[in-house]
C-alpha positions as CSV (number, residue, x, y, z in Angstrom):
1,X,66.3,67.8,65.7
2,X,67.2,68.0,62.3
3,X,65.6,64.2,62.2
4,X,62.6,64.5,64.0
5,X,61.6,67.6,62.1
6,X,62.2,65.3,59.0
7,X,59.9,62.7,60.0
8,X,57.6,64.6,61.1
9,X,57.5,65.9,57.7
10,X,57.3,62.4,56.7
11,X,54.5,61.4,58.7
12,X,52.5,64.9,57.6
13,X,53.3,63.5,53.8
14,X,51.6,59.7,54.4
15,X,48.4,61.4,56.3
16,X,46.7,63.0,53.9
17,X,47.5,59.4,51.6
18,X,46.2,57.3,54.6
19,X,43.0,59.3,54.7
20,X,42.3,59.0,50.9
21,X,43.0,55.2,50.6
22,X,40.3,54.8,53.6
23,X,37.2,55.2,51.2
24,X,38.3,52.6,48.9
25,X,39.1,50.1,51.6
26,X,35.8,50.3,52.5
27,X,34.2,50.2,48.9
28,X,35.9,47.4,48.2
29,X,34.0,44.9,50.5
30,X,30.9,46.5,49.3
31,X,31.3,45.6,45.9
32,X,32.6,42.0,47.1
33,X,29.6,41.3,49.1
34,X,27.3,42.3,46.1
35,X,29.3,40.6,44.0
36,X,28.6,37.8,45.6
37,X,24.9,38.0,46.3
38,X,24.5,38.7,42.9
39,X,26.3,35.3,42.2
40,X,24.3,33.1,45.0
41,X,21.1,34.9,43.7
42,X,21.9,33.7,40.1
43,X,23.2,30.4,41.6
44,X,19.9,29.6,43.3
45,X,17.8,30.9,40.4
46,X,19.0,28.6,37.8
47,X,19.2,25.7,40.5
48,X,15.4,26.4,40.6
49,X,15.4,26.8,37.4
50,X,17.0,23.5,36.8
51,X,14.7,21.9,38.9
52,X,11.6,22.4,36.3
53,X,13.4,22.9,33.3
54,X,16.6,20.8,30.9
55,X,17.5,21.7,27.4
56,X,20.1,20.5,24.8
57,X,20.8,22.0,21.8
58,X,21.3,19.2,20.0
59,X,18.5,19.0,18.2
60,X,17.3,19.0,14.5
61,X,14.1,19.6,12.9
62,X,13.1,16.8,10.8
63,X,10.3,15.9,8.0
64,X,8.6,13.2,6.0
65,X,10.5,12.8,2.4
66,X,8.8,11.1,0.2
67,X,10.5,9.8,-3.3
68,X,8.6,10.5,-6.3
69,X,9.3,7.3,-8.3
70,X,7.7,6.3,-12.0
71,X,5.8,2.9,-11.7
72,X,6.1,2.5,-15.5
73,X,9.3,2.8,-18.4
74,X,9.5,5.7,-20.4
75,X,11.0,8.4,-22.0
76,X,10.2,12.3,-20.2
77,X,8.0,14.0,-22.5
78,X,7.0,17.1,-19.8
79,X,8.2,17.9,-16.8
80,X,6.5,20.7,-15.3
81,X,8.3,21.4,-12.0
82,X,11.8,22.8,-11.4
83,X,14.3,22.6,-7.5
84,X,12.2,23.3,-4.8
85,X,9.3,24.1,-6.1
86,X,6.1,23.9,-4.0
87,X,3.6,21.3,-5.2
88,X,-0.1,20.5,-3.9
89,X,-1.4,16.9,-3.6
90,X,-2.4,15.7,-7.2
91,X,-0.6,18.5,-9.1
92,X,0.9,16.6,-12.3
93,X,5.2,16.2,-12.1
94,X,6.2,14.5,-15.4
95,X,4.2,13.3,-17.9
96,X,6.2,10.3,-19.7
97,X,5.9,9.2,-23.5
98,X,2.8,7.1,-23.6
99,X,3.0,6.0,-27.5
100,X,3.8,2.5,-26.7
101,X,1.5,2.1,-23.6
102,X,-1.5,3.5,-26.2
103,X,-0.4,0.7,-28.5
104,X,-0.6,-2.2,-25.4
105,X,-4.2,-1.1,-24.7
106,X,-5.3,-1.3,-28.2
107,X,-4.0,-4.8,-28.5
108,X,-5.4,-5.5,-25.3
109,X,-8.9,-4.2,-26.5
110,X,-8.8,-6.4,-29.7
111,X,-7.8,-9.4,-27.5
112,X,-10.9,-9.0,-25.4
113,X,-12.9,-8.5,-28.5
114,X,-11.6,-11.6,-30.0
115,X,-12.1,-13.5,-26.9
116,X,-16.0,-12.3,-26.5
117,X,-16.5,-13.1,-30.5
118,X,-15.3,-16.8,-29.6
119,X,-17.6,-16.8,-26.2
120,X,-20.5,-15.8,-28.2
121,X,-19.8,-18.8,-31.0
122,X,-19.4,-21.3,-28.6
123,X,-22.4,-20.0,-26.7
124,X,-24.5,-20.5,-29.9
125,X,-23.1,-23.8,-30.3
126,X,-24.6,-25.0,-27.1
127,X,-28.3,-23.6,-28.1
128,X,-27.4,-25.5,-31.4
129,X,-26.5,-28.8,-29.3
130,X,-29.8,-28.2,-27.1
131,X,-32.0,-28.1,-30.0
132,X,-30.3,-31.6,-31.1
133,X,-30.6,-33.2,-28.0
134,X,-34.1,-32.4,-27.5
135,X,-34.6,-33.8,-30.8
136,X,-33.3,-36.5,-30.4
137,X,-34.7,-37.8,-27.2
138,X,-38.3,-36.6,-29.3
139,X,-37.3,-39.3,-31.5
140,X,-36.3,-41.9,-28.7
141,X,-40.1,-41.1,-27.6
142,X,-41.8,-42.0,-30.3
143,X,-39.2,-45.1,-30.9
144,X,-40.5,-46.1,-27.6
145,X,-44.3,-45.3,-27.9
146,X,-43.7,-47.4,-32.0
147,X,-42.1,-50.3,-30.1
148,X,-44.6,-50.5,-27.3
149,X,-47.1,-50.6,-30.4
150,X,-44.9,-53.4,-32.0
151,X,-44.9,-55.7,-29.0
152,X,-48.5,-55.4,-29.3
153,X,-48.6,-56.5,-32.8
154,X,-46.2,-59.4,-32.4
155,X,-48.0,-60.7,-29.3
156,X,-51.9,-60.5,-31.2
157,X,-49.8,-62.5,-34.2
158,X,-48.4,-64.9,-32.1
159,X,-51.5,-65.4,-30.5
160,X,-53.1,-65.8,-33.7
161,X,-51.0,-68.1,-34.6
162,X,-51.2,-70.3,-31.6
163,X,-54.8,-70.6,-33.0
164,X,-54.5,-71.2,-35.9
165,X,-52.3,-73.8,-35.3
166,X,-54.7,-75.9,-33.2
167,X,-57.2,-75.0,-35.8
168,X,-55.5,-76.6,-38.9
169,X,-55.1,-79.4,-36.9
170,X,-58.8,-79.6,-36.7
171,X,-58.7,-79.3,-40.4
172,X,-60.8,-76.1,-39.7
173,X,-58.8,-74.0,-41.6
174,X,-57.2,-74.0,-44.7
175,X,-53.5,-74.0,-44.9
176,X,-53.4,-70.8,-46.7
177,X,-55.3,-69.2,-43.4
178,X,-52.2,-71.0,-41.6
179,X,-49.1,-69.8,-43.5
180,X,-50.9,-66.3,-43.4
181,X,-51.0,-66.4,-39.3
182,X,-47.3,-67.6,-39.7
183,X,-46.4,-64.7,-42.2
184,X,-48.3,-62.0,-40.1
185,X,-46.0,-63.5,-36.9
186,X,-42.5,-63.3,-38.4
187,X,-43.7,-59.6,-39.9
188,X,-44.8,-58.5,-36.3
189,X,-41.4,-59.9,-34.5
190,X,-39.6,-58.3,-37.5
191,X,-41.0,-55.1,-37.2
192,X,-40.5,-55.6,-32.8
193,X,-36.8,-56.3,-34.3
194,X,-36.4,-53.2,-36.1
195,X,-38.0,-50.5,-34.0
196,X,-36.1,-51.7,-30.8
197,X,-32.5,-51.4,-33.3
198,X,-33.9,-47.8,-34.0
199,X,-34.1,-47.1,-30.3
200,X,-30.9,-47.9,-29.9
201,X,-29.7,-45.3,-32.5
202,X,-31.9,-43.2,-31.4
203,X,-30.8,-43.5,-27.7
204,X,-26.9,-43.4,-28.8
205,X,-27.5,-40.5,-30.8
206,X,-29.0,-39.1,-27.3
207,X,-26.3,-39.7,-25.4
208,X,-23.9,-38.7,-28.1
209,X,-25.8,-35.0,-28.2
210,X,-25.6,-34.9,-24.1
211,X,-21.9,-35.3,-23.9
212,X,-21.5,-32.9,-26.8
213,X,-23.2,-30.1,-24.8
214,X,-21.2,-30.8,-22.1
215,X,-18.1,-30.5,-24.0
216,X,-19.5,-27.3,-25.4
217,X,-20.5,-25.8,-21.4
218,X,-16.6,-26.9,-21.0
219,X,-15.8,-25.1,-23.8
220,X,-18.1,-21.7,-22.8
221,X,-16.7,-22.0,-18.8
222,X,-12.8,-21.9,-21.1
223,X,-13.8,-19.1,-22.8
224,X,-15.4,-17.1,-20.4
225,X,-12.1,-17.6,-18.5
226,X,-10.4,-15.7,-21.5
227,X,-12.8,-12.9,-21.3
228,X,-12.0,-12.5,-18.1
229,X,-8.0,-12.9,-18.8
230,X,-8.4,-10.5,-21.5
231,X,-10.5,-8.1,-19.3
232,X,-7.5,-8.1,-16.9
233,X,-4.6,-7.5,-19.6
234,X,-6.9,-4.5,-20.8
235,X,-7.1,-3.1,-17.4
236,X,-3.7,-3.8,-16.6
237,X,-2.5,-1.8,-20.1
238,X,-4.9,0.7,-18.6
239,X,-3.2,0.8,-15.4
240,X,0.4,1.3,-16.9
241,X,-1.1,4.3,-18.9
242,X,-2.5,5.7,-16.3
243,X,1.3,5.3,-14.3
244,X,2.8,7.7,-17.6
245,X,1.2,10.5,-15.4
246,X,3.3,11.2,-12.5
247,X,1.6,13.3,-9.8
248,X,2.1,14.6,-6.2
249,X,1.5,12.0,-3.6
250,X,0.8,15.1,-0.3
251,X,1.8,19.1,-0.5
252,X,5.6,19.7,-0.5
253,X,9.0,21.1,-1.8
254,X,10.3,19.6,-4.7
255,X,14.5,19.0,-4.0
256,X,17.4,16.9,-5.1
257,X,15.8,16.7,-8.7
258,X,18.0,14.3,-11.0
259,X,15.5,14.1,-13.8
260,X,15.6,15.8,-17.1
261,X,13.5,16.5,-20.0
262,X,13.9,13.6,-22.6
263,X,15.4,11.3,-20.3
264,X,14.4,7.7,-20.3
265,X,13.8,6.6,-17.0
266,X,13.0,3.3,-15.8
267,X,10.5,1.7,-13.3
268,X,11.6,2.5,-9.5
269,X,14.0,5.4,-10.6
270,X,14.0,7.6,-8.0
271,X,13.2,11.2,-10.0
272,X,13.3,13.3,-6.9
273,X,12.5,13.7,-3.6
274,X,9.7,15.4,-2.1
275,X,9.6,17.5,1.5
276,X,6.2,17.1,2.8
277,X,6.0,20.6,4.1
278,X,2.9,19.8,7.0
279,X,4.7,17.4,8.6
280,X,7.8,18.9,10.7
281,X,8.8,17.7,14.3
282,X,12.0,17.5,15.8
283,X,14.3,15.4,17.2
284,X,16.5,16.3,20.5
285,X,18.9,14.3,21.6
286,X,19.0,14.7,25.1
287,X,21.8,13.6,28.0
288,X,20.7,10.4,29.6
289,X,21.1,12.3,32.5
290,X,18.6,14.5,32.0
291,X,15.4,11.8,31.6
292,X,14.5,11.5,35.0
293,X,11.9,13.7,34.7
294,X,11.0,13.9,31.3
295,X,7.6,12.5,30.1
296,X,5.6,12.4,27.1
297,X,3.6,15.2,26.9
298,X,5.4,17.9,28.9
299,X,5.9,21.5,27.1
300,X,8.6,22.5,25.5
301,X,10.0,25.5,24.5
302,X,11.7,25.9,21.1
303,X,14.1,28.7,19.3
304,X,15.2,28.1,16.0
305,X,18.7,29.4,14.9
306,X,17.6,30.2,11.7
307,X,14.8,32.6,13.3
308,X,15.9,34.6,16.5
309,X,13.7,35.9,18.3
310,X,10.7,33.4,17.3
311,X,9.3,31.6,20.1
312,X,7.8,28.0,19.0
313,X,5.7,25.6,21.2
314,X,5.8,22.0,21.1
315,X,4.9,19.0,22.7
316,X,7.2,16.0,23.7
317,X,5.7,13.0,21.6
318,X,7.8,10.1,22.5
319,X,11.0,8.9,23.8
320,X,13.0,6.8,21.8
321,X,13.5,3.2,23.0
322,X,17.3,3.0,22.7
323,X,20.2,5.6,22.7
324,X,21.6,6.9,19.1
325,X,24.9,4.8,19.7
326,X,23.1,1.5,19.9
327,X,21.6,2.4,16.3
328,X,24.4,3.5,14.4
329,X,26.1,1.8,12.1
330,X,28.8,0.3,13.9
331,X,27.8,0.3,17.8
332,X,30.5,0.2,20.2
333,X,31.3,-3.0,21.5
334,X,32.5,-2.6,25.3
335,X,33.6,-6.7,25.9
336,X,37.2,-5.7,25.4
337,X,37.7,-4.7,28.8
338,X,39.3,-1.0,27.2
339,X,35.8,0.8,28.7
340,X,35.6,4.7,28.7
341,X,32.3,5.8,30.2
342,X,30.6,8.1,27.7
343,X,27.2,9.8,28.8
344,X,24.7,8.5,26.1
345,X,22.2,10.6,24.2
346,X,18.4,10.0,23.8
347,X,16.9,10.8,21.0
348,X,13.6,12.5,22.0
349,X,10.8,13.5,19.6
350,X,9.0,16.7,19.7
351,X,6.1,17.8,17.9
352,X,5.3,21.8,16.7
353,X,1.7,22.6,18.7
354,X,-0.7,25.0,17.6
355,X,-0.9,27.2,14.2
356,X,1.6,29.0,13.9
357,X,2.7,30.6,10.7
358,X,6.0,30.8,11.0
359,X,6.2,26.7,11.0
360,X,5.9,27.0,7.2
361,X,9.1,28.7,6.8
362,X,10.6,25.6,8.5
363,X,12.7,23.3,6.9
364,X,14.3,19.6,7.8
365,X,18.0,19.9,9.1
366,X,17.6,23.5,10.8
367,X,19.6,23.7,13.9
368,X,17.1,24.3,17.6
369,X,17.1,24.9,20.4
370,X,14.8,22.8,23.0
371,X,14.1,23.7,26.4
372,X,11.5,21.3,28.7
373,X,9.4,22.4,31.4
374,X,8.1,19.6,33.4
375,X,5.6,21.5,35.0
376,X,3.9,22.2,32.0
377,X,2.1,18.4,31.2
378,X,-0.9,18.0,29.0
């Protein structure tokens, strides 16, 4: 008795402990099952999801950088910016020491001047040789026009003498008439003589004048060649004055200055670099695995780590033609036979749409963030 009435005790103790843990059995499967839906729902949302969307967040933002290099020698006499400093196109950098480039275009000046004073002798030379040659072939014309009367003086005397001749044969003429027909002959073809040796002179002397003034054109076409040789050392000493002014090829942030007032720099020294600050895209390097739907054009969705909170649209502009492996420096070489398959990266580049202001507080390196929606095509 004493043993029944003890477990009955027993089993009145574990009733009241049965009916309390009979809620929480039943909870439990509750919070299982919405546990669980809760899962699938999330499961199936970013499967969607995944269907219209990749990202990687390996990605950089990247920008044109160009180097400010001097194009001539010199020793800084200003330097008017200071580390990252923002610049405008044109806006004047360093100003170099321009005493010895001043010097170079005075002597080019007086070179050209020397060279025009020479061009403008031998120009008068050949008005000079002009005048001489005209002259002379005057002369050869009136050579001509006194031999032409010659011939006409030693034919009528020898005519005359042919006549007289037959005459004094006749005894019609004395032979003082006779030796004077004679005389008059030899005179006329001595005179023919002469005149025809003076239009020989006067035709060398011609020909002499002719090929001088060639020689002197030669001598003009020389020196207007050093005219224009002079002309270019003068603009050329220009030139390298004008390079003593170094200015601001775009807009942009002045950074990794190595430049410092009095410094002699030389032609091709990089001075410092500058950040073109309109020109910022990015570069996402994306699983190869995740190009199957990716196209130029599509949307994409970009967070900067530097700015939370900042939503940034952009634009897929291209897809690199070859993975970042195949570009670096030493590619791996898989003809060894010791292959590990390694999912490759893509480089992909993005470009920044719209105007947004926050794109000027950008700068090249920043980490991002880039998601793409392939739905979204333009």
């Amino acid at each position: 008795m004493a043993e029944n009435n003890s477990n009955n005790a027993g089993s009145s103790v574990n009733a009241p402990d049965a009916q309390a843990k009979s809620p929480r059995s039943k909870i439990f499967p509750i919070i299982l099952s919405v546990v669980v839906l809760v899962g699938l729902g999330l499961g199936l949302k970013s499967y969607i999801w995944g269907q219209h969307h990749t990202e990687t967040d390996d990605a950089q933002t990247f920008g044109d950088l160009a180097p400010v290099i001097p194009r001539a020698s010199g020793y800084v006499e200003k330097l008017n910016v200071v580390d990252n400093q923002a610049v405008k196109k044109g806006d004047t950098l360093v100003v170099l020491d321009k005493k010895d480039l001043e010097l170079k275009v005075e002597q080019a000046e007086a070179a050209l001047l020397n060279a025009k004073a020479n061009l403008e002798v031998v120009s008068s030379n050949v008005q000079t040789a002009k005048l001489n040659t005209q002259s002379f072939e005057n002369s050869t014309k009136v050579v001509s026009a006194q031999i032409q009367a010659a011939k006409i003086r030693a034919n009528r005397a020898a005519q005359d003498f042919e006549r007289y001749a037959n005459l004094i044969k006749d005894h019609s003429i004395t032979q003082q008439q006779y030796d004077q027909a004679l005389a008059d002959k030899e005179t006329a073809y001595a005179q023919l003589l002469a005149v025809e040796k003076q239009e020989g002179q006067a035709t060398s002397q011609t020909l002499s004048s002719e090929a001088q003034s060639r020689s002197i054109e030669q001598q003009i076409k020389v020196a207007q060649a050093q005219v224009k040789q002079r002309q270019a050392d003068l603009d050329f000493a220009k030139l390298q004055l004008s390079y003593a002014v170094v200015t601001a090829p775009e807009d942009g942030i002045v950074s990794k200055r190595s430049v410092q007032l009095g410094q002699l720099v030389n032609t091709g020294q990089t001075l410092f670099t500058l950040v073109l600050s309109d020109k910022i895209w990015i570069v996402a390097n994306f699983k190869e695995t995740q190009l199957a739907k990716m196209r130029p054009g599509q949307g994409v969705d970009i967070d900067v780590d530097a700015f939370p909170g900042v939503k940034f649209k952009g634009r897929i502009e291209s897809i690199s033609g070859g993975t970042g492996a195949v570009f670096s420096l030493l590619p791996p070489d898989n003809s060894t036979g010791n292959f590990v398959k390694v999912v490759q990266r893509i480089p992909v580049k993005i470009l920044f749409e719209g105007d947004q202001k926050e794109l000027a507080l950008l700068r090249t390196g920043m980490n991002v963030k880039a998601i793409v929606n392939f739905d979204e095509t333009k």
